[in-house]
C-alpha positions in Angstrom: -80.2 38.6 -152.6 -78.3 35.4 -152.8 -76.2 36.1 -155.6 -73.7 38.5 -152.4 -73.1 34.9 -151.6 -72.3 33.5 -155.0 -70.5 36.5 -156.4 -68.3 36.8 -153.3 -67.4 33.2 -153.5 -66.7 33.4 -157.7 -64.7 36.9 -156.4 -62.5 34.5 -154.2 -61.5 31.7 -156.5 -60.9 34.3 -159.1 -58.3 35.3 -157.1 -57.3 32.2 -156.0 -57.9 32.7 -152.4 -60.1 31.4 -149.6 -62.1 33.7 -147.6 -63.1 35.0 -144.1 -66.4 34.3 -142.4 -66.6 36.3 -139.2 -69.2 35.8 -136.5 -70.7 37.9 -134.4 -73.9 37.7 -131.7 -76.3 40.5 -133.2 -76.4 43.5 -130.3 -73.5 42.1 -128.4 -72.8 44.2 -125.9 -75.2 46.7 -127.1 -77.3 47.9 -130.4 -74.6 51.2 -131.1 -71.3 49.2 -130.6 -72.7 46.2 -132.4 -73.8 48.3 -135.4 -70.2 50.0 -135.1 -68.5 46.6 -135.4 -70.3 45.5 -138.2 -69.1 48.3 -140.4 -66.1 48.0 -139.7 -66.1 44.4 -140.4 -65.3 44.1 -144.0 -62.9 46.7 -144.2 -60.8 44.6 -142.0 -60.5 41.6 -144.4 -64.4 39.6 -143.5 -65.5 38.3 -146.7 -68.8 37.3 -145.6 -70.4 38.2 -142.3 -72.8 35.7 -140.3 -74.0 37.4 -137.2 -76.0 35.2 -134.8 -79.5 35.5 -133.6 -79.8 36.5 -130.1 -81.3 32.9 -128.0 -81.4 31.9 -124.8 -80.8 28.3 -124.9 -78.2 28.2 -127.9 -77.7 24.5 -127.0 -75.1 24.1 -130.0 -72.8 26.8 -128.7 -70.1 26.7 -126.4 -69.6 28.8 -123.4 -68.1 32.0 -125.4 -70.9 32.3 -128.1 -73.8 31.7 -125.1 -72.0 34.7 -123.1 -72.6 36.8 -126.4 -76.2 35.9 -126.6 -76.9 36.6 -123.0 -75.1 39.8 -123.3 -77.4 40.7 -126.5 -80.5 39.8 -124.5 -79.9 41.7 -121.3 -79.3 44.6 -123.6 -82.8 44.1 -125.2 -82.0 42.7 -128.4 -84.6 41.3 -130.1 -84.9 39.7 -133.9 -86.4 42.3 -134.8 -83.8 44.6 -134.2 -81.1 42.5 -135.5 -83.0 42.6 -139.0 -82.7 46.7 -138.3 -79.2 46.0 -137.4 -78.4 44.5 -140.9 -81.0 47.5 -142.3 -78.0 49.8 -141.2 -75.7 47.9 -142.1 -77.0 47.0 -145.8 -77.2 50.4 -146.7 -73.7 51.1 -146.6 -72.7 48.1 -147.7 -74.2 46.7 -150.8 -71.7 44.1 -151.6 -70.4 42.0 -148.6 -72.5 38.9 -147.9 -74.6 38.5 -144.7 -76.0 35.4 -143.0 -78.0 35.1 -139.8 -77.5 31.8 -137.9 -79.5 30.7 -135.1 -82.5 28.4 -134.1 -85.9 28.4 -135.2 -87.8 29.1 -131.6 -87.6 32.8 -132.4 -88.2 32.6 -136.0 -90.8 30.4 -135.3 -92.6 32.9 -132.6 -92.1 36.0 -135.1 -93.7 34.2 -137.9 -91.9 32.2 -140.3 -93.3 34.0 -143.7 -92.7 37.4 -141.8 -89.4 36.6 -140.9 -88.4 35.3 -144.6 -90.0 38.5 -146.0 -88.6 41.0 -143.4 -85.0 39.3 -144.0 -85.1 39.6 -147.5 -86.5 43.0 -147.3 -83.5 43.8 -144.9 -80.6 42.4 -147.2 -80.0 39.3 -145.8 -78.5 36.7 -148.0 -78.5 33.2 -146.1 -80.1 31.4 -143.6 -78.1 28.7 -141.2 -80.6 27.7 -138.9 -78.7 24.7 -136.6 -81.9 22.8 -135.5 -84.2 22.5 -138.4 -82.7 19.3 -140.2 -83.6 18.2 -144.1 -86.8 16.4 -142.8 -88.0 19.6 -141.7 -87.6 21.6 -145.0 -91.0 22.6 -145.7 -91.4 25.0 -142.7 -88.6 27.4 -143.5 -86.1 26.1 -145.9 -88.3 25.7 -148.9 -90.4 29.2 -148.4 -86.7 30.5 -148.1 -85.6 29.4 -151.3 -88.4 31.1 -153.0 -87.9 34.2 -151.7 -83.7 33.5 -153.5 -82.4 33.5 -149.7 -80.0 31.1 -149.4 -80.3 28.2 -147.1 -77.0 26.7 -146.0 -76.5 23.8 -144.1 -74.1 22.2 -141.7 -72.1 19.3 -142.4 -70.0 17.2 -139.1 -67.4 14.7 -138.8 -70.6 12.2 -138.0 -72.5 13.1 -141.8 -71.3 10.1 -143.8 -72.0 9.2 -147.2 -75.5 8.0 -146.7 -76.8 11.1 -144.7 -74.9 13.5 -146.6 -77.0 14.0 -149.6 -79.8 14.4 -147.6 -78.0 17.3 -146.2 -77.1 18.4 -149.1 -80.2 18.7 -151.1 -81.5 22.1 -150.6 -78.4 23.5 -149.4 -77.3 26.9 -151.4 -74.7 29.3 -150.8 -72.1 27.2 -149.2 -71.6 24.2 -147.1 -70.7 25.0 -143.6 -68.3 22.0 -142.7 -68.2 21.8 -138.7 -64.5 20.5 -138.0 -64.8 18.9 -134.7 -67.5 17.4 -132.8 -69.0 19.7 -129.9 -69.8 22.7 -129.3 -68.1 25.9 -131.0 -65.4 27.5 -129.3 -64.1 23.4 -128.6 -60.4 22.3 -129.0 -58.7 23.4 -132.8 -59.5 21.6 -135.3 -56.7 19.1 -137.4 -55.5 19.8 -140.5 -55.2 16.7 -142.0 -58.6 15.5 -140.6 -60.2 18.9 -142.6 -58.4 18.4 -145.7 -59.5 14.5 -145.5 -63.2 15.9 -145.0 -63.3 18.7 -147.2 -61.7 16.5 -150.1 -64.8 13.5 -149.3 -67.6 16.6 -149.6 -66.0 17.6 -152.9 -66.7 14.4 -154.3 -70.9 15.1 -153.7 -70.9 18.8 -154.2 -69.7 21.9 -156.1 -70.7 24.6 -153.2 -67.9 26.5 -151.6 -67.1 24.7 -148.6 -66.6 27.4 -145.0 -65.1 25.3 -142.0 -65.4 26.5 -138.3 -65.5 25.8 -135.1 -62.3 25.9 -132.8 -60.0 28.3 -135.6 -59.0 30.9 -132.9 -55.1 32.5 -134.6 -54.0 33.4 -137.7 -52.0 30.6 -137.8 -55.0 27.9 -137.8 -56.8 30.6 -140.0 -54.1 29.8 -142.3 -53.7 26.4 -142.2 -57.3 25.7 -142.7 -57.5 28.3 -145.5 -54.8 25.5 -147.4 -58.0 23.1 -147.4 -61.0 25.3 -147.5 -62.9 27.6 -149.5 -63.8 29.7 -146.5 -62.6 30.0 -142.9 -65.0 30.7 -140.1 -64.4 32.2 -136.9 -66.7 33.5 -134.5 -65.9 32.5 -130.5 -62.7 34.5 -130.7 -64.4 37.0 -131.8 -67.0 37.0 -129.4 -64.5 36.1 -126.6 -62.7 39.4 -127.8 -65.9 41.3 -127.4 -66.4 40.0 -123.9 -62.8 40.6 -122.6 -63.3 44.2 -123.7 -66.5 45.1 -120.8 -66.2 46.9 -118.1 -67.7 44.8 -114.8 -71.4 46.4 -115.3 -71.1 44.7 -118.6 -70.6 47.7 -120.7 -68.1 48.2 -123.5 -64.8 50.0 -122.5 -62.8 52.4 -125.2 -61.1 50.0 -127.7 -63.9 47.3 -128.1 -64.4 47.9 -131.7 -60.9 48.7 -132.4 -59.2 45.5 -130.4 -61.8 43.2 -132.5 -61.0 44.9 -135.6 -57.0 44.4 -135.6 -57.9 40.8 -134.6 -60.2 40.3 -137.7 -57.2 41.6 -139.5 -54.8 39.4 -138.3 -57.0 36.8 -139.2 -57.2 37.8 -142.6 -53.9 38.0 -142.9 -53.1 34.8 -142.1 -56.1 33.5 -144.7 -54.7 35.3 -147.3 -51.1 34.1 -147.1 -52.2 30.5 -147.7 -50.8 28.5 -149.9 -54.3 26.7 -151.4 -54.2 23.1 -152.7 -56.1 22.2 -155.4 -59.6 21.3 -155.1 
C-alpha cells in the first residue's frame, strides 16, 4: 500500500516537478458531495490526497479546518465511514496516494489493530496522526509499519537538530514540514524561511519533504513548490467548501465544481515552478 506514496513521489522528481497535497475533512458537508469531491480531486492536478478524520476538538487546526470537522460531524460522519469513503474512492482510483490525518482519540476508541487493518484493507497509504509523538510509537506507529502503511510525521520551525532525528526515525512516506508556528489556516508562510528549513532537513533525510500550513494562492503554491517536494493546502480548500453552503448548512450547486477550478489553479501555479536543486 505504501509504495502509491513512493511511486508518486519517484513519478514527480522524474519529471522534475513538485507536487500537490490537497486536504479535505472526510464527509464535509455531507457523505455524497464529499465522495463527489474526492473523485474529482486528482483529475484536477492533486497528487496525493490527505483527507482529515472527522474530531471534535482538532486542537492543532485553525478555525477553517474545525468548521469542516463540525460540518462532517453534524452530518454523521463517523471513521468508519470515512474508511468507506476512501473504499469508493479506491476503487476507481488505483494510483493516487491517500493519507488520513487526524488524532488518535477516535482511532483509539475504534481499536487501534482494527483501525490499521480496516485502513489498509480500504487503500489507505499513510498515516499523519498530529498527537502521538516518537515516544509513543509502539501504540500505532510501529503496528502501522507492519501492516506497509506509511507513517509520516510532522516536522515545525521549533524541531531542531537534537529532536529532529527522533522525529525522524520511523517516519516513511514523506516529511510533512509545518512552515509556521500555529494553527493551520495562520498567516503565509516565507519563502526564504522554507527554503532555509527545507535545505537543514535535507541534510538528516532523503524523504520527500510536503510543506503546509498558510499556502492559500497559486502564487504561494508556486513559490513554495521552488523549495519543496510537495505543497500542501487544505484550509483554502475547506474555506472554499464552507463558502459554498446554503444557511441550513447544505451544499448549493457549484460546491464541487468551485473547489475543483481552485485545485486547478493551484496546480497550476505548482507546476510552473522553477525548482532549485535539492
Amino acid at each position: 500500500m505504501s509504495g502509491r506514496i513512493e511511486r508518486r513521489f519517484a513519478e514527480l522528481a522524474a519529471t522534475g516537478r513538485a507536487g500537490l497535497v490537497t486536504f479535505v475533512c472526510a464527509g464535509d458537508p455531507d457523505l455524497a458531495t464529499s465522495a463527489e469531491l474526492l473523485a474529482g480531486l486528482p483529475a484536477a492536478g492533486a497528487d496525493l490526497i490527505e483527507i482529515g478524520m472527522p474530531f471534535s476538538d482538532p486542537m492543532a487546526d485553525g478555525p477553517a479546518i474545525q468548521a469542516g470537522n463540525l460540518r462532517a460531524l453534524k452530518a454523521g460522519i463517523t471513521l468508519a465511514a470515512t474508511l468507506q469513503l476512501v473504499q469508493g474512492f479506491r476503487a476507481r482510483d488505483d494510483a493516487t496516494p491517500v493519507i488520513l490525518m487526524g488524532y488518535y482519540n477516535p482511532i483509539y476508541r475504534y481499536g487501534g489493530e482494527r483501525f490499521l487493518d480496516h485502513a489498509r484493507a480500504a487503500g489507505v497509504d499513510g498515516l499523519i496522526i498530529v498527537d502521538l509523538p516518537p515516544e509513543e510509537d509502539d501504540e500505532l506507529c510501529l503496528p502501522a509499519l507492519a501492516r506497509d502503511l506509511c507513517f509520516i510525521r510532522l516536522a515545525t520551525p521549533t524541531t531542531d537538530d537534537q529532536r529532529l532525528p527522533k522525529v525522524l526515525v520511523n517516519t516513511r512516506g514523506f516529511i510533512y514540514y509545518v512552515s509556521i508556528a500555529g494553527t493551520t489556516g495562520a498567516s503565509a508562510p516565507m519563502v526564504e524561511q522554507v527554503r532555509a528549513a527545507t535545505t537543514r532537513l535535507r541534510r538528516h533525510t532523503r524523504l520527500p519533504i510536503a510543506v503546509g500550513f498558510g499556502i492559500r494562492s497559486p502564487e504561494q503554491a508556486k513559490e513554495i513548490a521552488a523549495a519543496a517536494d510537495a505543497v500542501v493546502v487544505g484550509s483554502a480548500l475547506v474555506d472554499q467548501i464552507g463558502a459554498a453552503l446554503d444557511r441550513d448548512g447544505r451544499a448549493m450547486p457549484g460546491l464541487v465544481e468551485s473547489v475543483l477550478d481552485r485545485v486547478q489553479a493551484l496546480a497550476a501555479g505548482v507546476r510552473t515552478a522553477e525548482r532549485a536543486a535539492a
